[in-house]
N, C-alpha and C positions, 0 to 999 in steps of 0.2 A: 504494500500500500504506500500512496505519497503520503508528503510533508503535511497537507492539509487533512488526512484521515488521522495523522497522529496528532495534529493540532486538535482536532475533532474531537478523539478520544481522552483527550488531555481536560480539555475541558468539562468530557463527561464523567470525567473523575473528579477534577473540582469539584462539582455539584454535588456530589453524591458524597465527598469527602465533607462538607461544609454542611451538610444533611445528617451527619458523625454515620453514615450507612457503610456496610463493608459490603462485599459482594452477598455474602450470604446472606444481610441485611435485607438486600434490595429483595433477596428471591423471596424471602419470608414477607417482609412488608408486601408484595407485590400479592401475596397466595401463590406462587408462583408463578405467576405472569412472566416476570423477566427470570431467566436463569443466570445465575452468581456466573457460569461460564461464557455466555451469550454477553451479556453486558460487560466481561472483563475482556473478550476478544473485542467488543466495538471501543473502549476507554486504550487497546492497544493499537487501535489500528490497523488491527489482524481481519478483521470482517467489516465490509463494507454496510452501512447502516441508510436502510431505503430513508427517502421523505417522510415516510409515512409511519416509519418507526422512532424514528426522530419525534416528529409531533407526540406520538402517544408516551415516549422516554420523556420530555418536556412538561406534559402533562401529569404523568406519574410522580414528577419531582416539583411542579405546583410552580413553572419557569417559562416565560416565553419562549418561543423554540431560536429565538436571536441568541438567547444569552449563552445556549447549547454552539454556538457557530463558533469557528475562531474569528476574535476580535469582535464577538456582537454582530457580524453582518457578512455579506456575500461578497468575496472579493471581486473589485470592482476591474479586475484585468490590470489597474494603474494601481502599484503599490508604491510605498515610500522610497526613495533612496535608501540603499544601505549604508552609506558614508553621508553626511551631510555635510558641506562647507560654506557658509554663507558668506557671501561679499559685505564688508559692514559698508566700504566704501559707497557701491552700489546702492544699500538699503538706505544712508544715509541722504540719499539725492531724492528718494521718492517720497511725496508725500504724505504726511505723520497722520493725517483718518486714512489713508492706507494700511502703512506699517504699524501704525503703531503697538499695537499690541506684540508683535515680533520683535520691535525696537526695544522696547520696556525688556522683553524675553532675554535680549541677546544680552543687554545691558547688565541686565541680573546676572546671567550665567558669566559675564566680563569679571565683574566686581567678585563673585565669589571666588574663581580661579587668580583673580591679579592679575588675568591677563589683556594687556591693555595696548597690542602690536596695532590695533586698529583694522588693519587692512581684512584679514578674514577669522571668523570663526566657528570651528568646528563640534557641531554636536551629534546629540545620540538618536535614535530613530525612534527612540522614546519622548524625546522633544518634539520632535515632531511630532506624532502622537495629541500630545496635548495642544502642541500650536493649533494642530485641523481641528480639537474639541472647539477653543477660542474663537475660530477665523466659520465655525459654524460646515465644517469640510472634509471628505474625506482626507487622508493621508496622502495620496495618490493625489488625490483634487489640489492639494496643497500645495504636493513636492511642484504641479504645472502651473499653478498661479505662480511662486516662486520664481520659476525658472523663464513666464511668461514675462515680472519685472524687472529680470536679469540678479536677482539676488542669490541663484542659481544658478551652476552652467547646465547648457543642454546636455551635457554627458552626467548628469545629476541623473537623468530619468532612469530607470530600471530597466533593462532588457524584458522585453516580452517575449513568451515562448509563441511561436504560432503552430 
């Protein structure tokens, strides 16, 4: 199985872990419904989990079936940069009800490390992350606004598999 079946199952072990449920948990609470081996081969990514088992595992554990997804939602094809390097120079030319909230962002992350070379700075794709919570956007939606203001270079975008 891919990276996304194990992100998949990762997450449906969070839930079920945050639930204090162990496999045998699940199969008890369920009356047997889900099997303790059934649900630990889909939490490894060993067995592919239809839509429709999904919805009812969601439903069994009292969760929208988003929160089951990795990351809360469908990847949208455009993911984040893995490296992130921001132009401050760049960012600093555009205007601040643009940036601002990324200027504030970089500002912050400046003062905490001491580092104050000005020209670029390099964060984590977990910043990111939250930058697209802020700017109201996916990750991907971000990494192209970004790269769209030049506060990005165009080899910031992810490779896409076709």
């Amino acid at each position: 199985m891919g990276d996304y079946a194990k992100a998949l199952g990762g997450k449906l072990r969070a839930i079920r872990q945050q639930q204090g449920l162990s496999l045998h948990g699940v199969e008890q609470k369920s009356g047997g419904r889900w099997k303790a081996v059934v649900v630990g081969s889909y939490e490894r990514g060993d067995r592919a989990v239809t839509v429709q088992k999904l919805a009812e595992l969601a439903d069994f554990y009292g969760v929208p079936v988003a929160e089951l997804l990795p990351e809360g939602r469908v990847p949208s094809g455009a993911e984040p940069a893995t490296k992130v390097v921001i132009n401050l120079e760049r960012l600093q030319q555009l205007p601040a009800e643009k940036v601002g909230p990324l200027a504030r962002y970089a500002a912050t992350i400046q003062s905490q490390r001491g580092d104050y070379n000005g020209k670029v700075l390099s964060i984590r794709t977990e910043d990111l992350r939250s930058l697209a919570i802020i700017y109201d956007m996916t990750p991907g939606e971000l990494t192209e606004q970004l790269i769209d203001w030049g506060v990005l270079p165009p080899e910031a975008r992810p490779a896409r598999e076709e």
